[in-house]
N, C-alpha and C positions, 0 to 999 in steps of 0.2 A: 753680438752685433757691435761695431766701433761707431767711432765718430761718425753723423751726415750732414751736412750740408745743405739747405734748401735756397737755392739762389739762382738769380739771375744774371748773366753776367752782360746785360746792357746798361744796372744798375749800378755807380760808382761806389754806395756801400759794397755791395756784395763783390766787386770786382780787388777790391780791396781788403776782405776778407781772404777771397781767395788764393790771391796773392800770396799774404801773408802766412797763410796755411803750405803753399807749393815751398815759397821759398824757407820755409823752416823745417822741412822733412813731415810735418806733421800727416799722417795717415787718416784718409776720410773717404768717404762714397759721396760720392756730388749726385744731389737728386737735385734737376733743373726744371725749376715754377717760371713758364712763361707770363712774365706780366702783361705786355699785348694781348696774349690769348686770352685775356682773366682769370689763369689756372691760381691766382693766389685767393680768388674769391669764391672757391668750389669747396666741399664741405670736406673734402678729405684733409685739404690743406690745411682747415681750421680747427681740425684735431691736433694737427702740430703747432700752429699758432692761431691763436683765438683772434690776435689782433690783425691776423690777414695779411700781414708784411714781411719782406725778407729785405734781409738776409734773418734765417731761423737756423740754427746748433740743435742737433738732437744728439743725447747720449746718453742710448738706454732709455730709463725713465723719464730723465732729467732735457727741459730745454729750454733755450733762448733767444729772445727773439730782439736783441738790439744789436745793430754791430759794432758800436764800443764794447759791449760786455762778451758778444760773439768771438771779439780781437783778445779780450781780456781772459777769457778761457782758453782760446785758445791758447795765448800765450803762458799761461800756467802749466798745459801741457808741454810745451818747447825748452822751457827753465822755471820750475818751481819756485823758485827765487825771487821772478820778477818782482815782487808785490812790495818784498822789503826797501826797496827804493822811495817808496811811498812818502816813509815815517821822513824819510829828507826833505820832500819838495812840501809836503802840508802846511809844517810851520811857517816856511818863509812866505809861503803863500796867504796864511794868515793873518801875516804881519802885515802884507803890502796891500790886504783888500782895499777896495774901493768904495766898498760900504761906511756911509755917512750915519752918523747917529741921528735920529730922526729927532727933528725939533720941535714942541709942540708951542702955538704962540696963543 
């Protein structure tokens, strides 16, 4: 069994997953959880995600239930690569935090 998809697409995550999924070739089965109808609060749904929310990634064993991390696998599927990008933006990003040293008086 490959990739599935558990989503809604009245939802802007999930609409945005999907997206990103079409327009990258990536191969998936889209199983569609109506949120209106409550289908994400039914006990089947909560085998795949415990925390009752979509957009949920199943694959195989293995699932996910955020759609940054749903976007982030997927996208590891599309270019393995992706991730090495990372080690660039972390540092600078470190450098420029906003975080104040906390002062005690």
């Amino acid at each position: 069994m490959g990739l599935e998809l558990y989503l809604d697409l009245l939802s802007q995550p999930c609409r945005a997953v999907y997206i990103f999924a079409k327009k990258n070739g990536i191969p998936f089965e889209l199983r569609t959880v109506e949120l209106l109808k409550g289908q994400h609060h039914s006990d089947a749904f909560a085998q795949v995600n415990p925390l009752r929310k979509v957009p949920a990634l199943k694959d195989g064993d293995f699932t996910l239930a955020e759609s940054k991390w749903v976007l982030a696998a997927k996208s590891s599927k599309a270019d393995p690569n992706w991730l090495h990008g990372a080690s660039v933006w972390r540092p600078q990003w470190e450098r420029t935090s906003f975080r104040r040293p906390m002062q005690l008086s």
